[in-house]
C-alpha positions in Angstrom: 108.0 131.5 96.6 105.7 128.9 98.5 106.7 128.0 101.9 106.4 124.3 102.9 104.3 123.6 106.3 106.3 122.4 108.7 104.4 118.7 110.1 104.6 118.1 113.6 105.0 114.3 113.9 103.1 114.3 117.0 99.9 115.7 116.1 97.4 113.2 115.5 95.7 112.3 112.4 91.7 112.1 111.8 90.1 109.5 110.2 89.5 111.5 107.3 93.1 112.6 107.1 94.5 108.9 107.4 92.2 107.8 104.8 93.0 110.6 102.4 97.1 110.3 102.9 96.4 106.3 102.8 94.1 105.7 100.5 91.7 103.9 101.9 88.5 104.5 102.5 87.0 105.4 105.9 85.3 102.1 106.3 87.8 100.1 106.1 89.6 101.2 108.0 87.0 101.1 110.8 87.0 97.6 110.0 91.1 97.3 110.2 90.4 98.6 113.7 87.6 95.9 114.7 89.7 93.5 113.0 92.9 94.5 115.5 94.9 95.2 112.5 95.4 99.4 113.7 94.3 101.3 116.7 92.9 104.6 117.6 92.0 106.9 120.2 88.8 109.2 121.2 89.0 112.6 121.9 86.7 113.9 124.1 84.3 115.1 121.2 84.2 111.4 120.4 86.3 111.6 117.2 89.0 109.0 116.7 92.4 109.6 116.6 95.5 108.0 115.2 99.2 108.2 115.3 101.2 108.7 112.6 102.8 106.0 112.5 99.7 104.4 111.1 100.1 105.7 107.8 103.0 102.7 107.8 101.0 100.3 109.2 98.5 100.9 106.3 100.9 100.7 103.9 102.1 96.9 104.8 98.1 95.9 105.3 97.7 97.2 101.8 100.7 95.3 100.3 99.9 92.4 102.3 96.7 91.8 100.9 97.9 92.7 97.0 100.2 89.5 97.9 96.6 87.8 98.7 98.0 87.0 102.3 94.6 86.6 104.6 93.9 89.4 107.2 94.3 86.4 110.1 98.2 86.3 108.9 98.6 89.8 108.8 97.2 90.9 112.0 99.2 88.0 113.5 102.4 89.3 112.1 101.3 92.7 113.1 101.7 91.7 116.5 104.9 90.7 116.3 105.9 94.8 115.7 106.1 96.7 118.9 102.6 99.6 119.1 103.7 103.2 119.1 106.4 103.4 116.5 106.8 103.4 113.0 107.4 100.0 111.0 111.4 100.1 109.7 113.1 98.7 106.8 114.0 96.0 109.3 110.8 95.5 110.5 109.3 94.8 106.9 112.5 92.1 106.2 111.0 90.4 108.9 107.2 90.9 107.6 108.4 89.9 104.2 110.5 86.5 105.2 107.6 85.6 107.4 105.1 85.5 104.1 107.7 84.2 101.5 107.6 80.4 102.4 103.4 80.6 101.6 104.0 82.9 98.2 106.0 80.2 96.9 103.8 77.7 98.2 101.4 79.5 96.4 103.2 80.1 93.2 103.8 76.7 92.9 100.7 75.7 93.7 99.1 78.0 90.4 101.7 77.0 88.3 100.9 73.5 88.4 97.3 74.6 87.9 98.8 76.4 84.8 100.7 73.9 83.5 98.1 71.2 83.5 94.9 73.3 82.8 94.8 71.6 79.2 95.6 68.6 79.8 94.2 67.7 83.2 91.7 69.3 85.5 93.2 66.5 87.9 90.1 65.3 89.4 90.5 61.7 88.1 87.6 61.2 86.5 88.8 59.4 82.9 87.3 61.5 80.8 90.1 63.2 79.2 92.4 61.0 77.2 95.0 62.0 79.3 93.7 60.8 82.4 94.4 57.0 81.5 97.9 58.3 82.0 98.0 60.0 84.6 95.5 58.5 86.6 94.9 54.5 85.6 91.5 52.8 86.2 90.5 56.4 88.7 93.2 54.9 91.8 92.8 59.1 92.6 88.7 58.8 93.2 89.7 56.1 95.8 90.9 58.9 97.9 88.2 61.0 97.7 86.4 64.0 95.4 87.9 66.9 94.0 90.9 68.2 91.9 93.3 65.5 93.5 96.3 66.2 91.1 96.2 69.5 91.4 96.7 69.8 95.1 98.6 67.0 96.2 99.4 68.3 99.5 96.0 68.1 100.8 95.6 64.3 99.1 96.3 61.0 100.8 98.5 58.8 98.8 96.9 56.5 96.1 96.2 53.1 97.3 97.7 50.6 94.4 
C-alpha cells in the first residue's frame, strides 16, 4: 500500500514546480510577473519563489484569457483580491460579475457579425444588393470608413 506525501501548504513552490502543477510554461509566467499579474520572491541563491496560493491565481489568468478578456482587465481585477491568500469561491463571483457585462457585449457584438455576414459586411459601400436597404444612397460613408453597421456603438449617427 502507497502512502500519500503529506504537502505542507507553506513550503514554497519553484518556478519549475508552478509551471508543471499550472500548466504553463516557465516564460510566461516570468512575463505574468513583469506584467504584475503574480509575484515572487528570491532566495538567497537567486531562485524565485512562490506561494501557493498562486497556483489559484494562475488558474483565473488562464480562464480569463480563454474568455478573451485583455491582460490590462485582469491584472486590474487582480488587484481588487487581497496578496497572500488564496482566491475563494467568493472571490471568483466577484471576478466573474466584473467580466460579464463585456462577454455579453461581446457576444452580441459577434452575433450581429454572424447574423449579417451574408448579407452585409456593413461598411456602406452599395455594392451588395442589400445595401440599398439598409444603407440608401451610402448616408453610413458620411460618417466615416469602416464596417459601420456592424459596430454601431463606435458610429456617430447617420446624418439624413
Amino acid at each position: 500500500m502507497s502512502t500519500i506525501k503529506s504537502i505542507n501548504r507553506h513550503q514554497p513552490l519553484s518556478v519549475g514546480e508552478v509551471s508543471r502543477r499550472s500548466g504553463v510554461a516557465v516564460s510566461a509566467l516570468h512575463f505574468y510577473e513583469q506584467k504584475g499579474l503574480i509575484h515572487s520572491w528570491r532566495t538567497n541563491g537567486n531562485q524565485r519563489r512562490y506561494h501557493r496560493d498562486i497556483l489559484r491565481r494562475i488558474a483565473v489568468i488562464k480562464v480569463a484569457q480563454r474568455l478573451g478578456i485583455p491582460l490590462s482587465d485582469i491584472a486590474g481585477a487582480l488587484e481588487t483580491l487581497p496578496e497572500g491568500r488564496t482566491v475563494t469561491a467568493e472571490d471568483w463571483q466577484q471576478l466573474s460579475n466584473r467580466w460579464r457585462a463585456d462577454l455579453d457585449d461581446r457576444i452580441d457584438k459577434l452575433t450581429r457579425l454572424r447574423d449579417q455576414l451574408t448579407d452585409c459586411i456593413g461598411c456602406g459601400c452599395l455594392s451588395v444588393e442589400a445595401c440599398r436597404l439598409r444603407n440608401p444612397s451610402d448616408t453610413l460613408g458620411e460618417n466615416g470608413s469602416g464596417p459601420r453597421l456592424l459596430d454601431p456603438d463606435e458610429s456617430p449617427p447617420v446624418k439624413r
